[in-house]
C-alpha positions as CSV (number, residue, x, y, z in Angstrom):
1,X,-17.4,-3.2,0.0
2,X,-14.6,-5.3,-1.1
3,X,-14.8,-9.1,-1.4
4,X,-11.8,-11.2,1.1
5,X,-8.9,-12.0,-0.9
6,X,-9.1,-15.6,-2.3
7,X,-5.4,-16.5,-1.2
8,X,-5.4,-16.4,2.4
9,X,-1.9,-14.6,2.2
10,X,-2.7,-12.0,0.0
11,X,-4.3,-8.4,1.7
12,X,-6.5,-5.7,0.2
13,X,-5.3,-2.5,-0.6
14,X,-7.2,0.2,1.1
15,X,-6.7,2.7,-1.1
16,X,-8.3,0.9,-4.7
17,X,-9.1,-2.3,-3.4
18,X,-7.0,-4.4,-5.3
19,X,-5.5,-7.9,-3.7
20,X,-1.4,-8.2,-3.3
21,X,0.5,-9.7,-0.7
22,X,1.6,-7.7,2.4
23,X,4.4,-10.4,4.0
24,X,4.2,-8.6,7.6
25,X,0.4,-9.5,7.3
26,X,1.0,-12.6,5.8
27,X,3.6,-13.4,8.5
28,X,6.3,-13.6,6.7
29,X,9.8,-12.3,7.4
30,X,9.9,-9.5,5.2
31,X,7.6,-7.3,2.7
32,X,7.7,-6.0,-0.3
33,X,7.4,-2.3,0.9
34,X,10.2,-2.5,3.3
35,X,12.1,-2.1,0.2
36,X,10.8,1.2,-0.7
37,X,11.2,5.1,1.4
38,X,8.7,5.4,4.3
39,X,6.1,7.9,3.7
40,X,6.3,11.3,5.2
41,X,2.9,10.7,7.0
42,X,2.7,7.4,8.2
43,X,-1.1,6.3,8.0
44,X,-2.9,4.8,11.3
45,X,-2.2,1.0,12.0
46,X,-5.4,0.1,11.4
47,X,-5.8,1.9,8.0
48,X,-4.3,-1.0,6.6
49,X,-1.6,-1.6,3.9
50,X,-1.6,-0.1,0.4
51,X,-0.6,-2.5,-2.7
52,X,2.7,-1.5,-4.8
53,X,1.4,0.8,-7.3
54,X,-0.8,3.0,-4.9
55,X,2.5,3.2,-2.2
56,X,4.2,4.2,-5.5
57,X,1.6,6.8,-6.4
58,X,1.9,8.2,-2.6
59,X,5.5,8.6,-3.2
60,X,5.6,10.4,-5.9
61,X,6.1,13.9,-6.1
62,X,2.9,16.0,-6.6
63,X,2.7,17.4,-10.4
64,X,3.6,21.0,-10.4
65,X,0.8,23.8,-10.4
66,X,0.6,25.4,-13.8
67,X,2.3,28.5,-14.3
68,X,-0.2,31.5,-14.2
């Protein structure tokens, strides 16, 4: 299991685990991500938020199956 965040504003990702700072979480008035294109299947509230590079690796395109 992962250990809290040391900052109290930063979040963990739940994807790899690693600490960044979500600003809706953190209560601020805008986030990083907000920044970015939605995902095409928005996770459940409660799966938490995932830090910049695994939101980048979501939205990236898939790599193309070899050709046969």
């Amino acid at each position: 299991m992962s250990k809290p965040p040391e900052n109290p504003l930063q979040s963990l990702c739940t994807n790899c685990g690693e600490s960044f700072v979500c600003g809706a979480a953190a209560g601020l008035s805008s986030c990083w991500c907000m920044q970015v294109p939605p995902l095409a299947r928005v996770p459940e509230a409660s799966a938490g938020c995932l830090c910049p590079a695994c939101l980048e690796q979501r939205l990236s395109p898939l790599p193309a199956a070899p050709a046969a």
